[in-house]
PDB file of N, CA, C and O in Angstrom, chain B, residues numbered from 101:
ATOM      1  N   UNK B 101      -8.549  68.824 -40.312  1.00  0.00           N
ATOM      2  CA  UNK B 101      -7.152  68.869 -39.904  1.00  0.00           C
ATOM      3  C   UNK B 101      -6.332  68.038 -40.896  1.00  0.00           C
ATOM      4  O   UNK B 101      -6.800  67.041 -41.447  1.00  0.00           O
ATOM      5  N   UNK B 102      -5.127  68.479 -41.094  1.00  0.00           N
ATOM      6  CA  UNK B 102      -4.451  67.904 -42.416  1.00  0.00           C
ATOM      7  C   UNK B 102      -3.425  67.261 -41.538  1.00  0.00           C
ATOM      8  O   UNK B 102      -2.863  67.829 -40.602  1.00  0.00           O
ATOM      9  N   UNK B 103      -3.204  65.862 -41.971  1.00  0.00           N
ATOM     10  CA  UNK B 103      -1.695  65.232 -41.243  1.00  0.00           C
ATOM     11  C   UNK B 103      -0.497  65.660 -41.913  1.00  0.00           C
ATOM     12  O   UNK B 103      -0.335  66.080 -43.059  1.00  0.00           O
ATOM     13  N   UNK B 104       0.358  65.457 -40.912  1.00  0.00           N
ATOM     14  CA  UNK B 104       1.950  65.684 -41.216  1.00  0.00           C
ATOM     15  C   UNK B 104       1.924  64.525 -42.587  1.00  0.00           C
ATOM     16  O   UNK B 104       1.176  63.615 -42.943  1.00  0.00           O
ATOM     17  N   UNK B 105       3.004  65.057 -43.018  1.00  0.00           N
ATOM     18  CA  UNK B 105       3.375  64.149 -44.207  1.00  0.00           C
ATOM     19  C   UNK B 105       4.050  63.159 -43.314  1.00  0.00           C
ATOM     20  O   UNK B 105       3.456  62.093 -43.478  1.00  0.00           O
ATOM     21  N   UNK B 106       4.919  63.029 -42.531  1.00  0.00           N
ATOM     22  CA  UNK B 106       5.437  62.099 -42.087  1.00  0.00           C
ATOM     23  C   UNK B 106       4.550  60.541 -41.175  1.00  0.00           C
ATOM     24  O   UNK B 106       4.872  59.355 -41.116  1.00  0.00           O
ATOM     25  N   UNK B 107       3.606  61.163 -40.712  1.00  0.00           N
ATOM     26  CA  UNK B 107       2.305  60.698 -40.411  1.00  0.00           C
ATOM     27  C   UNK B 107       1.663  60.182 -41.402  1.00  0.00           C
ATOM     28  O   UNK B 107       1.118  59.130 -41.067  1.00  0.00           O
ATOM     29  N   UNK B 108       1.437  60.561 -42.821  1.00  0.00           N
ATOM     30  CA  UNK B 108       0.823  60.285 -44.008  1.00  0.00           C
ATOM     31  C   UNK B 108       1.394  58.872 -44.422  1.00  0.00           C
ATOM     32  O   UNK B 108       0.781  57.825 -44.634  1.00  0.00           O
ATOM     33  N   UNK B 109       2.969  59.189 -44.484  1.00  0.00           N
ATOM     34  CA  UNK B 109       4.043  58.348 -45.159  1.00  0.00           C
ATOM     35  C   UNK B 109       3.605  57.037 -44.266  1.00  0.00           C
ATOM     36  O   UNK B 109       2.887  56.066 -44.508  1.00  0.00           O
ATOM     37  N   UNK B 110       4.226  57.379 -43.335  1.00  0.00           N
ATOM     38  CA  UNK B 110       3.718  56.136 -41.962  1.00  0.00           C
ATOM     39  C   UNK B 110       2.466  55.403 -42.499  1.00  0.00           C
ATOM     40  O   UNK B 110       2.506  54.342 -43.121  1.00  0.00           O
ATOM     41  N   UNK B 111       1.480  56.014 -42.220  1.00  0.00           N
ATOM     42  CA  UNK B 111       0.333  55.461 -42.455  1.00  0.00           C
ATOM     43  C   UNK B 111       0.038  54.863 -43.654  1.00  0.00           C
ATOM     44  O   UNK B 111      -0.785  53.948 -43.627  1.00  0.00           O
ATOM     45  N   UNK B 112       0.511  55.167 -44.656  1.00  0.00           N
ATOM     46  CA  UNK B 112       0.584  54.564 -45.875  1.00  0.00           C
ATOM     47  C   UNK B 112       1.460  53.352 -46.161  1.00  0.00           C
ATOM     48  O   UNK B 112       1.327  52.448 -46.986  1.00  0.00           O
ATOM     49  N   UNK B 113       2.270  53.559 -45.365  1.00  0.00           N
ATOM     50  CA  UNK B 113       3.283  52.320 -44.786  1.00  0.00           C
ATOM     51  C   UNK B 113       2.975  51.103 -44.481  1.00  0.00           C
ATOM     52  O   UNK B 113       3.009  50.000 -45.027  1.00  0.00           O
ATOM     53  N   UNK B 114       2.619  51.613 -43.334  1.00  0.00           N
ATOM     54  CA  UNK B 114       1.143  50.535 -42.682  1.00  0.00           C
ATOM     55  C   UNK B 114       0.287  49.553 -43.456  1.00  0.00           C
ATOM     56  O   UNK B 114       0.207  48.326 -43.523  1.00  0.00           O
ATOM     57  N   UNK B 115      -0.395  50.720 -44.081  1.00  0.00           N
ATOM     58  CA  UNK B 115      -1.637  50.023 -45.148  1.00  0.00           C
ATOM     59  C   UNK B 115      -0.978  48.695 -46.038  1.00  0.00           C
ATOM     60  O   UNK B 115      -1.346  47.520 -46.061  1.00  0.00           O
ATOM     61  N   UNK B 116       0.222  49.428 -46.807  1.00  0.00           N
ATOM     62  CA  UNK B 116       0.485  48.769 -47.735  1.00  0.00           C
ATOM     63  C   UNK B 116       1.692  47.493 -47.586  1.00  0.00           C
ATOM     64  O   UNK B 116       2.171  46.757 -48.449  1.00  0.00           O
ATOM     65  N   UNK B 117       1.902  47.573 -46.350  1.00  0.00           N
ATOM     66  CA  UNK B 117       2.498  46.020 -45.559  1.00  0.00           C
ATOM     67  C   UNK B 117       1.151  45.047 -45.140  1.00  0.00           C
ATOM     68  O   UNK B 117       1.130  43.817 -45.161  1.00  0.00           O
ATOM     69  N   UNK B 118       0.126  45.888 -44.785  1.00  0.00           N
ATOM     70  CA  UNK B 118      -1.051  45.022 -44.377  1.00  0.00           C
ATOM     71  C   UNK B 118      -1.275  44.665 -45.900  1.00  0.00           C
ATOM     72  O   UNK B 118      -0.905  43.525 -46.183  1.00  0.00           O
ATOM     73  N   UNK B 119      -1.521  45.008 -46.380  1.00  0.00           N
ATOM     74  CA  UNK B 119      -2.106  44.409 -47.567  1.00  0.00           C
ATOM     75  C   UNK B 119      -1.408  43.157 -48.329  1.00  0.00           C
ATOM     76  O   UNK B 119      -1.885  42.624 -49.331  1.00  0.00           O
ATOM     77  N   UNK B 120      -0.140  42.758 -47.657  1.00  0.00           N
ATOM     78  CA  UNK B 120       0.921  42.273 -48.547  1.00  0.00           C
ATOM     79  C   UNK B 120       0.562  40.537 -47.422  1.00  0.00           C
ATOM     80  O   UNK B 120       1.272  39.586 -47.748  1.00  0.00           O
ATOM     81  N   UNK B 121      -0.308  40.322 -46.426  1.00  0.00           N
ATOM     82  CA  UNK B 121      -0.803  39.827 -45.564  1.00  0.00           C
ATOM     83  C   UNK B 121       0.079  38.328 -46.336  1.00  0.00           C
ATOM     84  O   UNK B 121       0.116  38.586 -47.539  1.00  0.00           O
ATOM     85  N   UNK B 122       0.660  37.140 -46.126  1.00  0.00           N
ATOM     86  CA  UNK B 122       0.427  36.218 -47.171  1.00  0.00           C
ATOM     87  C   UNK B 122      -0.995  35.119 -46.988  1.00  0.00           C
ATOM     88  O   UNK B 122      -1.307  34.851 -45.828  1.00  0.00           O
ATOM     89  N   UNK B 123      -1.671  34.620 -47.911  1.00  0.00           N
ATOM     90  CA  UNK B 123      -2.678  33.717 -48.020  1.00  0.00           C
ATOM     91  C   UNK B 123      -2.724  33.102 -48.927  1.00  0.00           C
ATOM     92  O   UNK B 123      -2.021  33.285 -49.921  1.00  0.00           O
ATOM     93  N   UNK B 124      -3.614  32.177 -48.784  1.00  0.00           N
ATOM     94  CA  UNK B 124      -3.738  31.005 -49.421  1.00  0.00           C
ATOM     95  C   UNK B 124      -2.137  29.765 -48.976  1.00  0.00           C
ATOM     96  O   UNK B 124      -2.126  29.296 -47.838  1.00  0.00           O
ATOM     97  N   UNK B 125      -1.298  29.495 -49.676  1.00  0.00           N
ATOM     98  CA  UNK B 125      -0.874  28.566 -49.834  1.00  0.00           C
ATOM     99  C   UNK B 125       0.970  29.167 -49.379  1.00  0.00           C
ATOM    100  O   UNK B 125       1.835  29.026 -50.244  1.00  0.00           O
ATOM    101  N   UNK B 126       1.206  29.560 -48.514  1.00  0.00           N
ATOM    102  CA  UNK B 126       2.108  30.158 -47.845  1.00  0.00           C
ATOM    103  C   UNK B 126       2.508  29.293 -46.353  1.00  0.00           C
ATOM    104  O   UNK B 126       1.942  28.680 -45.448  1.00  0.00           O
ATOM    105  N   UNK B 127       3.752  29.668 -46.749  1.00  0.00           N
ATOM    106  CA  UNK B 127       4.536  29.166 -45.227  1.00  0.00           C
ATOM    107  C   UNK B 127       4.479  29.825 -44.183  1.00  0.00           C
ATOM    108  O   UNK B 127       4.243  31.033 -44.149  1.00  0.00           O
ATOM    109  N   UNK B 128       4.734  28.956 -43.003  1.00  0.00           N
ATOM    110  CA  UNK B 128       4.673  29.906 -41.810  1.00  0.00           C
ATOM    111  C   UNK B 128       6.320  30.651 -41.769  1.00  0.00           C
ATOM    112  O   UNK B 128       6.356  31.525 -40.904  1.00  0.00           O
ATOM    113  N   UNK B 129       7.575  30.491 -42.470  1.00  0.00           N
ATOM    114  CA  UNK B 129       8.427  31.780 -42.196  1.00  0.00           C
ATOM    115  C   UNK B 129       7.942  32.393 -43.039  1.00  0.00           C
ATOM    116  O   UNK B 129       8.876  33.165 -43.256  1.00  0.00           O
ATOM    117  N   UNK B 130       6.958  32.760 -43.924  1.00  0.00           N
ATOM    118  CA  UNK B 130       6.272  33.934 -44.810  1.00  0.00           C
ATOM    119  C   UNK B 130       5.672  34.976 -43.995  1.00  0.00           C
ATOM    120  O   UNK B 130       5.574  36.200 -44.079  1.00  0.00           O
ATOM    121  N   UNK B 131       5.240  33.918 -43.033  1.00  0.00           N
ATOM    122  CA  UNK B 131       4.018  34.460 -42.149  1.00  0.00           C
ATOM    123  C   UNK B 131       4.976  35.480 -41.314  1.00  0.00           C
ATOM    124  O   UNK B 131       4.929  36.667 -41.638  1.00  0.00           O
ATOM    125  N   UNK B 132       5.824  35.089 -40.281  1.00  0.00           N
ATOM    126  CA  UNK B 132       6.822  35.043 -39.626  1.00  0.00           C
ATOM    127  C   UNK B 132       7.221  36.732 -40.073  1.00  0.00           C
ATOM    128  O   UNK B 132       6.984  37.770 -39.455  1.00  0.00           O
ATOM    129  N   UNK B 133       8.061  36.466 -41.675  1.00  0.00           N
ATOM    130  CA  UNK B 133       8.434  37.842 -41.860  1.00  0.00           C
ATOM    131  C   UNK B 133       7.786  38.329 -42.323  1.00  0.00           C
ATOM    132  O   UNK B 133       8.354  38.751 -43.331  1.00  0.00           O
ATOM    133  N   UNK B 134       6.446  38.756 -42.314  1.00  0.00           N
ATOM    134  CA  UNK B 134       5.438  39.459 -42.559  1.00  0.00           C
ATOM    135  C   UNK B 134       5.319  40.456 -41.599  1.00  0.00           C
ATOM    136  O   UNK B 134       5.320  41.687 -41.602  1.00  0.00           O
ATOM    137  N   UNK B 135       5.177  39.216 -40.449  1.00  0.00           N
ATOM    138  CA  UNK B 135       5.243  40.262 -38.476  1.00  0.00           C
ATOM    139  C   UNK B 135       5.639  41.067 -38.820  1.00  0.00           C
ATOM    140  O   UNK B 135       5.078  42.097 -39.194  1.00  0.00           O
ATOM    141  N   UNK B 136       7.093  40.722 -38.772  1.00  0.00           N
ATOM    142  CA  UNK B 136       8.813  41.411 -38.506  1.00  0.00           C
ATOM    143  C   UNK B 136       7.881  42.436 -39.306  1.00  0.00           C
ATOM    144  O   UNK B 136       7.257  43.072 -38.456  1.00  0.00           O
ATOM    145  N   UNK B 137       7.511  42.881 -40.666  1.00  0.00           N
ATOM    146  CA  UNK B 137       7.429  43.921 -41.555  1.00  0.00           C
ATOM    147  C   UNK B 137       6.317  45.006 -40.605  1.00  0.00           C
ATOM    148  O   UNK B 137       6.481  46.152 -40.188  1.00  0.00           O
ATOM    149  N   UNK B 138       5.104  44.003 -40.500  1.00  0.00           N
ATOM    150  CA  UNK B 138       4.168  44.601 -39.355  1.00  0.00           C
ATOM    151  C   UNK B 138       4.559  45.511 -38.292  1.00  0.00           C
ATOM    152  O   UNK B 138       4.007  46.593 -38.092  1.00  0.00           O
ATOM    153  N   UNK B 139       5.711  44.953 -37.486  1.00  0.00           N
ATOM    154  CA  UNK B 139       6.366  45.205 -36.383  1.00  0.00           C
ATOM    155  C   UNK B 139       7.063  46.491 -36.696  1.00  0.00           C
ATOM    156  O   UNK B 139       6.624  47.420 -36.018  1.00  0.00           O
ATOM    157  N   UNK B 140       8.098  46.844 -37.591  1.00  0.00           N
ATOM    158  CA  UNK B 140       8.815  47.320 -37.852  1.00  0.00           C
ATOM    159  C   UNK B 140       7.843  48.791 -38.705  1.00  0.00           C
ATOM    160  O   UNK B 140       8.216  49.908 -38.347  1.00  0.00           O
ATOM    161  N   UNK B 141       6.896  48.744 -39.564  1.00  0.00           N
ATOM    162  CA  UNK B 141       5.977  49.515 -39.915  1.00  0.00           C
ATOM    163  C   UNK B 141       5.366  50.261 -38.645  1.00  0.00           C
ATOM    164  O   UNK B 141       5.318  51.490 -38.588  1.00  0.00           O
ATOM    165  N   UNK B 142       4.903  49.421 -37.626  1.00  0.00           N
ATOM    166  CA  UNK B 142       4.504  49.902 -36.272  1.00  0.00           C
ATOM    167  C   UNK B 142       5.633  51.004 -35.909  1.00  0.00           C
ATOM    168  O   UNK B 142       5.533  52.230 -35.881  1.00  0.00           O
ATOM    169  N   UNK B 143       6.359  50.451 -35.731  1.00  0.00           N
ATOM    170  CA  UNK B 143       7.487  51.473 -34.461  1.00  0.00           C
ATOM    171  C   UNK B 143       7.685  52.219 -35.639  1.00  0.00           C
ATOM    172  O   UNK B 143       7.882  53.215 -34.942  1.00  0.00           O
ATOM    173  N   UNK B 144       7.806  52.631 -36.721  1.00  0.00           N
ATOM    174  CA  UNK B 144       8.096  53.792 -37.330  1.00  0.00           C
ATOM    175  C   UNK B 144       6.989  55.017 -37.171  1.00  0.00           C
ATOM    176  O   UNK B 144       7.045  56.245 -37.119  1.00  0.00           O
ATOM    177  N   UNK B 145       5.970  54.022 -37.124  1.00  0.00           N
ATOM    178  CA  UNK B 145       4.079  55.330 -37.057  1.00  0.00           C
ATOM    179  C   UNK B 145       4.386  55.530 -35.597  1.00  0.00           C
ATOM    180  O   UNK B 145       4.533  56.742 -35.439  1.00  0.00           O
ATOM    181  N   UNK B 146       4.542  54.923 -34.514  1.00  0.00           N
ATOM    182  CA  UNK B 146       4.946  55.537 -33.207  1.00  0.00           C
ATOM    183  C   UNK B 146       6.104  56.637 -33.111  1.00  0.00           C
ATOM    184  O   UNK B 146       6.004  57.523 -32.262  1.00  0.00           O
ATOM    185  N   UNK B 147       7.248  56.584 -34.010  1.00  0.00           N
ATOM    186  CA  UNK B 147       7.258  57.692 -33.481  1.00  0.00           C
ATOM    187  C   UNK B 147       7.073  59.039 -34.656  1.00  0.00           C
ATOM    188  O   UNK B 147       8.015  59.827 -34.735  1.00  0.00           O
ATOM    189  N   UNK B 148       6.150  59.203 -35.322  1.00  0.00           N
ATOM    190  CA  UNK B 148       5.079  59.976 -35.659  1.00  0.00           C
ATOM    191  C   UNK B 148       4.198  60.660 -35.194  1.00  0.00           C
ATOM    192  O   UNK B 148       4.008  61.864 -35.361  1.00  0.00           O
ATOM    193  N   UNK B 149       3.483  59.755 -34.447  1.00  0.00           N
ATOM    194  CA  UNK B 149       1.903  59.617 -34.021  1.00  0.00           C
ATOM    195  C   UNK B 149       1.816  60.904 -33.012  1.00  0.00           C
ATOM    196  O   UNK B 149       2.730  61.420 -32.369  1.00  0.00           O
ATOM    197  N   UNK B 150       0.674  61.197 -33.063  1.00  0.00           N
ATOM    198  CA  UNK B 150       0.383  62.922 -32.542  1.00  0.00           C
ATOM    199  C   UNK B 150       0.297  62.526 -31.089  1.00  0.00           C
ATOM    200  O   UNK B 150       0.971  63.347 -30.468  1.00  0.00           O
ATOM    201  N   UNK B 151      -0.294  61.527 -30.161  1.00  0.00           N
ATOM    202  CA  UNK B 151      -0.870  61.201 -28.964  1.00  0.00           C
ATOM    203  C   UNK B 151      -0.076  60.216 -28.125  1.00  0.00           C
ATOM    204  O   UNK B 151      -0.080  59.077 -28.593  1.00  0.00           O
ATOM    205  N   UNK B 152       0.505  60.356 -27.161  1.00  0.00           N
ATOM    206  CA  UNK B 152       1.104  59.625 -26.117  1.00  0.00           C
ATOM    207  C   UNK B 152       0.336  58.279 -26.255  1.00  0.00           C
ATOM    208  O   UNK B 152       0.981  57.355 -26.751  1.00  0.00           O
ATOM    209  N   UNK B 153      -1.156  57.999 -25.828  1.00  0.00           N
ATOM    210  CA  UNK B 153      -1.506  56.914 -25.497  1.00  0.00           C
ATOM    211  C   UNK B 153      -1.456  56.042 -27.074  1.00  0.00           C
ATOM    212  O   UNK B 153      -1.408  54.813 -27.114  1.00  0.00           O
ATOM    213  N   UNK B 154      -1.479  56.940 -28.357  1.00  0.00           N
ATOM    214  CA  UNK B 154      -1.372  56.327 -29.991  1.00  0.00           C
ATOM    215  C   UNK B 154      -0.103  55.715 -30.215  1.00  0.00           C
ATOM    216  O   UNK B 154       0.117  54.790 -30.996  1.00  0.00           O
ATOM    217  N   UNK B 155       0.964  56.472 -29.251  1.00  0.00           N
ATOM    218  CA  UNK B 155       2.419  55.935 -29.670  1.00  0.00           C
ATOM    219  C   UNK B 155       2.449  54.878 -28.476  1.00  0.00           C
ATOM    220  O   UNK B 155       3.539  54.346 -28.689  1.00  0.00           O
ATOM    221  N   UNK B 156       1.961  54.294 -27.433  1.00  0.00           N
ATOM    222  CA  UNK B 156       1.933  53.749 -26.623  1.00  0.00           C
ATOM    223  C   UNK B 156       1.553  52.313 -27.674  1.00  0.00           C
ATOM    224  O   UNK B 156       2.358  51.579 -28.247  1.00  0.00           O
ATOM    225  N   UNK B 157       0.469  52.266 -27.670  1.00  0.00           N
ATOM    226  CA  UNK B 157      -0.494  51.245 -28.505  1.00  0.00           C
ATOM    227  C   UNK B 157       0.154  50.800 -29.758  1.00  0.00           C
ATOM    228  O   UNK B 157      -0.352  49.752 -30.159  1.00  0.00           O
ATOM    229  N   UNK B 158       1.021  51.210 -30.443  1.00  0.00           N
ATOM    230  CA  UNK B 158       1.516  51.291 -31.352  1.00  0.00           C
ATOM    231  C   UNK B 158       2.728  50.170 -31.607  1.00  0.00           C
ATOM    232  O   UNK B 158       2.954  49.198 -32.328  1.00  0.00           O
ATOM    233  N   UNK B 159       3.595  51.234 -30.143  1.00  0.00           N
ATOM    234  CA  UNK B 159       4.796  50.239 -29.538  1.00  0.00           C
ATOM    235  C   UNK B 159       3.867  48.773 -29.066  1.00  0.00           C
ATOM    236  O   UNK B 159       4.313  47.774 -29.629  1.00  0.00           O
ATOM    237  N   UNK B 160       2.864  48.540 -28.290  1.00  0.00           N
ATOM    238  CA  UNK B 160       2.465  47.816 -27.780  1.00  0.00           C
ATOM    239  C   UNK B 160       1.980  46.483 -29.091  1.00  0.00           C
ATOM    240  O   UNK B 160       1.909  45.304 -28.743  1.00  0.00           O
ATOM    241  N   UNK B 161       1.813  46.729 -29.930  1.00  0.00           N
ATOM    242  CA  UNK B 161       1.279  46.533 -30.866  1.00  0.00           C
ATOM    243  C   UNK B 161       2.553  45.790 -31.767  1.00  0.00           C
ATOM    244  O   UNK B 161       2.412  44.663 -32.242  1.00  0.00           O
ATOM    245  N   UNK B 162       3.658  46.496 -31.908  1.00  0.00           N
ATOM    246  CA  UNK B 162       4.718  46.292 -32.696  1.00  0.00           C
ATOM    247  C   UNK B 162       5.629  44.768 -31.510  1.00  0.00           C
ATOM    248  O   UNK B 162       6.126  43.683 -31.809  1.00  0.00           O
ATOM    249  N   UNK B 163       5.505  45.251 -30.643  1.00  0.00           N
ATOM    250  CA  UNK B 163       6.279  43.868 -29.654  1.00  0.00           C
ATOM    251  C   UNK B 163       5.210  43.007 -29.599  1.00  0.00           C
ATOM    252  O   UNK B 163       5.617  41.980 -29.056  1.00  0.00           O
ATOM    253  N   UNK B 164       3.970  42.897 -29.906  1.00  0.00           N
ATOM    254  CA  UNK B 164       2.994  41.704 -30.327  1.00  0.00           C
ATOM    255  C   UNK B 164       3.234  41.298 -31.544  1.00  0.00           C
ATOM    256  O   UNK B 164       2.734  40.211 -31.832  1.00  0.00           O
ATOM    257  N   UNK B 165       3.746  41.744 -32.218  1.00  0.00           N
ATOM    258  CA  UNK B 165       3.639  41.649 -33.872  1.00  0.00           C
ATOM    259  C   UNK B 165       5.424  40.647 -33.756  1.00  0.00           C
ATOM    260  O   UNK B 165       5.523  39.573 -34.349  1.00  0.00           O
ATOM    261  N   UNK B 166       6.182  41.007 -33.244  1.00  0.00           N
ATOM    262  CA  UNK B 166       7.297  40.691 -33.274  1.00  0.00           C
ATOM    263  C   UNK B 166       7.252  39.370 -32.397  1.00  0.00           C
ATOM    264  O   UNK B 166       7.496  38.264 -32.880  1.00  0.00           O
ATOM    265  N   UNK B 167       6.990  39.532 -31.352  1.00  0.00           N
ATOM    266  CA  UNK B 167       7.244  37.831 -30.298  1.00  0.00           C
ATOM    267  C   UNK B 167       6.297  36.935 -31.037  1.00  0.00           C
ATOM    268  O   UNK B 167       6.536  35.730 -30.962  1.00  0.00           O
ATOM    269  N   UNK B 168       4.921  37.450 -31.969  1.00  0.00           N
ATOM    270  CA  UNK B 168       4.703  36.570 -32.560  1.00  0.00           C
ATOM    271  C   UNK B 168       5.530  35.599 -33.665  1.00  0.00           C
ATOM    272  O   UNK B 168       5.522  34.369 -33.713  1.00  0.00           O
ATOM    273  N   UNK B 169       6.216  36.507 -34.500  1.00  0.00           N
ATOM    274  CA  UNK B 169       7.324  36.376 -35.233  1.00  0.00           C
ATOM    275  C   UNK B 169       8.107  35.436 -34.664  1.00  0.00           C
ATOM    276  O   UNK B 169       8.352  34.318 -35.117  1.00  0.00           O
ATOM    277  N   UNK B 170       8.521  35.949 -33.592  1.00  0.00           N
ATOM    278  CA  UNK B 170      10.023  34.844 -33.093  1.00  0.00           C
ATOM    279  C   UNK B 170       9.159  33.478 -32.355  1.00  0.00           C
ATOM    280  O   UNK B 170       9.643  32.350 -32.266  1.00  0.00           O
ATOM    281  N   UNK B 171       7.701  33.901 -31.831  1.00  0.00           N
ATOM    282  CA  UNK B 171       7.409  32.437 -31.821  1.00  0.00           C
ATOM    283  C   UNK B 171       7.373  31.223 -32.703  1.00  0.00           C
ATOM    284  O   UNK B 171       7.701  30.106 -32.305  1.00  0.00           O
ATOM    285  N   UNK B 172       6.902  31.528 -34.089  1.00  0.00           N
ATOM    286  CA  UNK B 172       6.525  30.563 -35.193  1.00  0.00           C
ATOM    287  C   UNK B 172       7.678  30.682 -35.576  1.00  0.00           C
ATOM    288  O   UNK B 172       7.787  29.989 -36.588  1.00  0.00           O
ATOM    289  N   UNK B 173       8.824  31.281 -35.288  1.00  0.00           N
ATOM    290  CA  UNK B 173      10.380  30.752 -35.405  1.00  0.00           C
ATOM    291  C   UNK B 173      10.679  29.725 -34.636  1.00  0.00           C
ATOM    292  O   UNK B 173      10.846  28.639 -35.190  1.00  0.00           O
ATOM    293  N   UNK B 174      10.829  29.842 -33.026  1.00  0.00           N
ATOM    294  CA  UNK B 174      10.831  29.162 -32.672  1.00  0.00           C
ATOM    295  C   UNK B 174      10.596  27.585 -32.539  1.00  0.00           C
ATOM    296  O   UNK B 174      11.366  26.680 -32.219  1.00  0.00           O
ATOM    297  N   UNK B 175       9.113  27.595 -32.941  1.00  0.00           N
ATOM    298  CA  UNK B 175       8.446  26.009 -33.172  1.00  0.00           C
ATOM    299  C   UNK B 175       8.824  25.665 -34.584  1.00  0.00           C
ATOM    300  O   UNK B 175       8.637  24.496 -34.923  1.00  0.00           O
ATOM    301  N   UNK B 176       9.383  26.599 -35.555  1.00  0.00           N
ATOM    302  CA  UNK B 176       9.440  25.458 -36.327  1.00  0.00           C
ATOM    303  C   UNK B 176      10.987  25.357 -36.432  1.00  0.00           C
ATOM    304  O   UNK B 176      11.372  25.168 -37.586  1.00  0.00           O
ATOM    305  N   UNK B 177      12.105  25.452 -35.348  1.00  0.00           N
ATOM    306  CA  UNK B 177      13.025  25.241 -35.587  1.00  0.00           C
ATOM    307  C   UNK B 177      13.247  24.227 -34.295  1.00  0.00           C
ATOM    308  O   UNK B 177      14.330  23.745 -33.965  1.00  0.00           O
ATOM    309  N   UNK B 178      12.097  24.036 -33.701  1.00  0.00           N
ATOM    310  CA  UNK B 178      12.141  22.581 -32.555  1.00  0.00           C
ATOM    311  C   UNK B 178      12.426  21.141 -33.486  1.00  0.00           C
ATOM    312  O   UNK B 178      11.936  20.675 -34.515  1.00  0.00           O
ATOM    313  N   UNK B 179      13.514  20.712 -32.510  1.00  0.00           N
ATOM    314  CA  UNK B 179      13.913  19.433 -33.340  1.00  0.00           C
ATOM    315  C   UNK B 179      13.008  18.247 -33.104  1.00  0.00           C
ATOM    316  O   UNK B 179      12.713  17.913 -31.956  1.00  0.00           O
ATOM    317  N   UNK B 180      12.594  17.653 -34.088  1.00  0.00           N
ATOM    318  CA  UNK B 180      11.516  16.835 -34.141  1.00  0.00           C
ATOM    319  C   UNK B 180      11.624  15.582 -34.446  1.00  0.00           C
ATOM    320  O   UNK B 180      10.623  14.867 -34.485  1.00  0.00           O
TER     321      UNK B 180
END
């Protein structure tokens, strides 16, 4: 079975934000907008995705990716 190109695009999307991961010697707002990229890569393959429960997981996936985000915002903008 051959995917939609739009499905393709997505998915290639995906990959190549994961890959951009930061390590080694990186900050946590690096980290932070990495999510956001994660997040935002997510909800685009949802609404793609061939399967109700794939676009479910997806979304589910993308609001994990994001409150993580605004958490390590959060703490590091606690006044200390």
């Amino acid at each position: 079975m051959s995917l939609p190109p739009e499905l393709r695009a997505a998915l290639q999307s995906l990959r190549q934000i994961r890959s951009e991961k930061p390590v080694g010697d990186y900050t946590l707002e690096s980290y932070a907008v990495w999510r956001d990229s994660i997040a935002d890569a997510l909800e685009s393959l949802s609404a793609v995705l061939l399967y109700d429960e794939d676009r479910r997981k997806a979304v589910a996936e993308s609001i994990a990716a994001r409150n993580e985000a605004a958490s390590i915002r959060a703490e590091l903008n606690k006044p200390t």
